[in-house]
N, C-alpha and C positions, 0 to 999 in steps of 0.2 A: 424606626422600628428595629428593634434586635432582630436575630437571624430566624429564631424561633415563629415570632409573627409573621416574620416577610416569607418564611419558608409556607406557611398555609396559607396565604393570602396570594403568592404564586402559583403553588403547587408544587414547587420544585423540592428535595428534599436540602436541608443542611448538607448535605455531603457533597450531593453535586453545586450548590451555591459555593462551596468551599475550592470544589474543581474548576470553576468557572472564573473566580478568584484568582487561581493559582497561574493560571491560562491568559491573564489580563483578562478579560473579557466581560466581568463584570468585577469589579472590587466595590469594595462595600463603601457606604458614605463615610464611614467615621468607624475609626479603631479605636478601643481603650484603653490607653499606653499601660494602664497600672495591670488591670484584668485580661486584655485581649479581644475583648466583647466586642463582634463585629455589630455593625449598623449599617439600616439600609434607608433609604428616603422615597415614600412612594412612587416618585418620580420613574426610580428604576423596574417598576415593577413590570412596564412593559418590555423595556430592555431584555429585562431574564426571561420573559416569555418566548419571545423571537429568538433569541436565542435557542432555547429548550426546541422550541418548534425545528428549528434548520438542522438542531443535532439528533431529534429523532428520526429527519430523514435523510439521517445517514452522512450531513455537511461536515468533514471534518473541522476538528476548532483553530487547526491554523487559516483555513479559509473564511470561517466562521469572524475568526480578528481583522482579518483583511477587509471584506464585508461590511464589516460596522465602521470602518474606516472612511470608507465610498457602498452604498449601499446603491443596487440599483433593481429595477424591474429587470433588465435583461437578463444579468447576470443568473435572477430566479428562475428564470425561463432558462436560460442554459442548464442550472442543476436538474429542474424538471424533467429534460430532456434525457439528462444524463442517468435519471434515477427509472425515467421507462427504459431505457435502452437496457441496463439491469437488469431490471424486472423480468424484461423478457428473456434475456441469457437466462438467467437463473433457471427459469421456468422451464429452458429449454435442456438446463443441464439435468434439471429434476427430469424429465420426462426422459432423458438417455437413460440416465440410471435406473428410472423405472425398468423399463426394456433390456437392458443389463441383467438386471434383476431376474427377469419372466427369463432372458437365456439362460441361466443359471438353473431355473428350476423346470425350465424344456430345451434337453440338449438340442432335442428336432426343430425347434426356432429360430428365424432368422435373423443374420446379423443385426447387431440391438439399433445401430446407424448408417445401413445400408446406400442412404444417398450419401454418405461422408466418402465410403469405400469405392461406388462409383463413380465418381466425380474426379478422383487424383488422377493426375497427371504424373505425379513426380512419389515417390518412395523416399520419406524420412526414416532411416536407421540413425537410431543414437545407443551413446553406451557413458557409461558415467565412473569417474571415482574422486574420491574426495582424499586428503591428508591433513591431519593435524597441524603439519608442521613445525615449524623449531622455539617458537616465541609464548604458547600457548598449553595448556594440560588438555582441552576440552575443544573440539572442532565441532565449530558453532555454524559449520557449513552445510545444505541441505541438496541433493540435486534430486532431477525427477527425470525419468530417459522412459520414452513410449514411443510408439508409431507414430502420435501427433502432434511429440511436444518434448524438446529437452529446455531443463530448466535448472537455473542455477540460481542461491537465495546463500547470500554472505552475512551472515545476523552480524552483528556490529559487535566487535572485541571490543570487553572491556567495558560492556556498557550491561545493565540485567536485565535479561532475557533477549539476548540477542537469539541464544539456538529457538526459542519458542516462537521469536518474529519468525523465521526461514523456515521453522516448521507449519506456520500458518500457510504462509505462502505456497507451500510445497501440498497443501491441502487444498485448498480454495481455489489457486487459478487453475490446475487442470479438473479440477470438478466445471469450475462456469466456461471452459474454454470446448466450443466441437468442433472448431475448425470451420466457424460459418464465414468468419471476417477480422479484419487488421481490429474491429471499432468492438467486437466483440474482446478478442485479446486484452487490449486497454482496459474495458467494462473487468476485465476473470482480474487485474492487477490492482484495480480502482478499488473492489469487493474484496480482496485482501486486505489493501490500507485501511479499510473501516474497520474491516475484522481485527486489525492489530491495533488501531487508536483506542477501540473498545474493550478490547482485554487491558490495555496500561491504564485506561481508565478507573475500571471494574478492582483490578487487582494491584496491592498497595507492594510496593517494591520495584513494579515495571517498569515506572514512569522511564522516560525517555527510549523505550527500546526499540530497536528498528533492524532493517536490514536491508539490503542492495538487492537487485533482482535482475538478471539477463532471459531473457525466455526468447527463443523460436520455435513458433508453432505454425503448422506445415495445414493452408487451407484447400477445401474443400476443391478448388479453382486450382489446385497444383501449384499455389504460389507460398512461397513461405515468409510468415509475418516476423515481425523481430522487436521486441519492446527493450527497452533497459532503465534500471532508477539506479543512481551510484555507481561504482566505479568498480564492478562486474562486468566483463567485457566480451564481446562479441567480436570472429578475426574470421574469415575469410582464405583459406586454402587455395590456390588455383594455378596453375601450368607452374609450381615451383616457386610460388611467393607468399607470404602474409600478410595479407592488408588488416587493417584494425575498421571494424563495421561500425559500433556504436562510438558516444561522447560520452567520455567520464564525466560524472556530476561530481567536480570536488576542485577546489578552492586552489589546490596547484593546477587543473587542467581550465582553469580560468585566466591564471595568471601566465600559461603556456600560448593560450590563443590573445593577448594581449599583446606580448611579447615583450613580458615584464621576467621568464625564467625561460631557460632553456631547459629541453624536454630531459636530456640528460642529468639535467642539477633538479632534477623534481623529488628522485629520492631521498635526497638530502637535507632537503626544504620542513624545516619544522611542522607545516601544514598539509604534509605529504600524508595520503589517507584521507581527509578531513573532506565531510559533506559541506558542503556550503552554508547550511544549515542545518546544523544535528539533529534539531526538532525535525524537520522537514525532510530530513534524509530516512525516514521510515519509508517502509515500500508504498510510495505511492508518485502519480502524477499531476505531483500541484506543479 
């Protein structure tokens, strides 16, 4: 079937067949070296369905390729799980900001998250600045400093739309984040990666764009959560020392804990910077 038939006979449009393509994840049966004219073989037609299916709820497509590699029941039930757990953040983040909202428009009303306010143990003060630096025109860096959340989101130099990945992030995770839980946190980080898979999707020049993420957000239990993606770092203060909190994700701190480099020759190392997987190094926790 050319694209055209297979494209209504799925449902799916030519553009995202072509996305799906581009992604491995489905390529066509047959290309036609003179023309280009893709072709498909009814065979695949459930393929692209399941497919379409796992990306409308939200499966990113590097997990999506892994998946069709080893497909299993459980694995569906883990995303299920992962996609109510969402669900509910979200819902809970909406309803903050409703509340938000009604403060704004009656000073005489009570804090918007009152069980958040009584429940701390512990007082997070954060304060933030960012620098261009010496190597760059454009500081593609984003932070976020509040009472319940500092956050830092390193868009990927060099690569397009890295300031737009760290700007999402700098949106999304303290919208879905109130300081319920560690598993929440993850859920406000997880909600960002779709959100940035779906813009490089959606919009033609993004492809590849991403960015690192360090976030500590201070829970309701006075306990402070800590997440990281890429090699945005997390350090630790205490009676006159510096300890390093989180594990860089990237290709020299792999080859550090191997003990194939020494930590000192990591700057120097051609690989120095580098996500493990560039694809993969968008903000998220695959």
């Amino acid at each position: 079937m050319a694209i055209g038939e297979f494209s209504d006979r799925s449902g799916l449009s030519a553009k995202r067949l072509r996305t799906y393509a581009a992604e491995g994840l489905l390529a066509p049966a047959a290309v036609d070296p003179g023309s280009g004219y893709r072709y498909y073989s009814p065979g695949q037609l459930a393929d692209a369905q399941l497919i379409d299916a796992l990306r409308q709820a939200g499966v990113p497509l590097a997990d999506i390729r892994a998946f069709k590699r080893q497909p299993s029941q459980k694995q569906l039930k883990v995303w299920a799980r992962q996609l109510e757990t969402d669900t509910n953040h979200r819902q809970g983040a909406l309803t903050l900001a409703r509340r938000l909202l009604a403060a704004d428009d009656d000073p005489l009303s009570p804090l918007a998250n009152p069980a958040f306010k009584e429940g701390l143990m512990t007082t997070l003060r954060t304060s933030g600045r960012t620098d261009v630096g010496q190597l760059r025109k454009n500081n593609e860096d984003v932070i976020v400093t509040t009472d319940r959340l500092a956050l830092v989101a390193d868009g990927m130099g060099g690569h397009p739309g890295g300031e737009i990945a760290a700007e999402i992030v700098a949106g999304v995770v303290p919208a879905a984040f109130t300081g319920q839980s560690v598993d929440e946190l993850e859920a406000a980080v997880r909600a960002a990666n779709w959100a940035i898979r779906d813009r490089a999707v959606d919009q033609p020049g993004l492809e590849g764009m991403g960015t690192t993420i360090c976030a500590a957000g201070l829970l309701t239990t006075g306990h402070v959560a800590l997440v990281n993606v890429g090699d945005s770092r997390a350090y630790l203060w205490h009676e006159g020392a510096l300890s390093q909190l989180t594990r860089d994700h990237s290709v020299t701190a792999e080859l550090i804990e191997r003990g194939e480099l020494r930590e000192e020759e990591a700057a120097q190392h051609p690989y120095y910077g580098i996500g493990l997987d560039p694809v993969r190094r968008t903000c998220c926790l695959c």
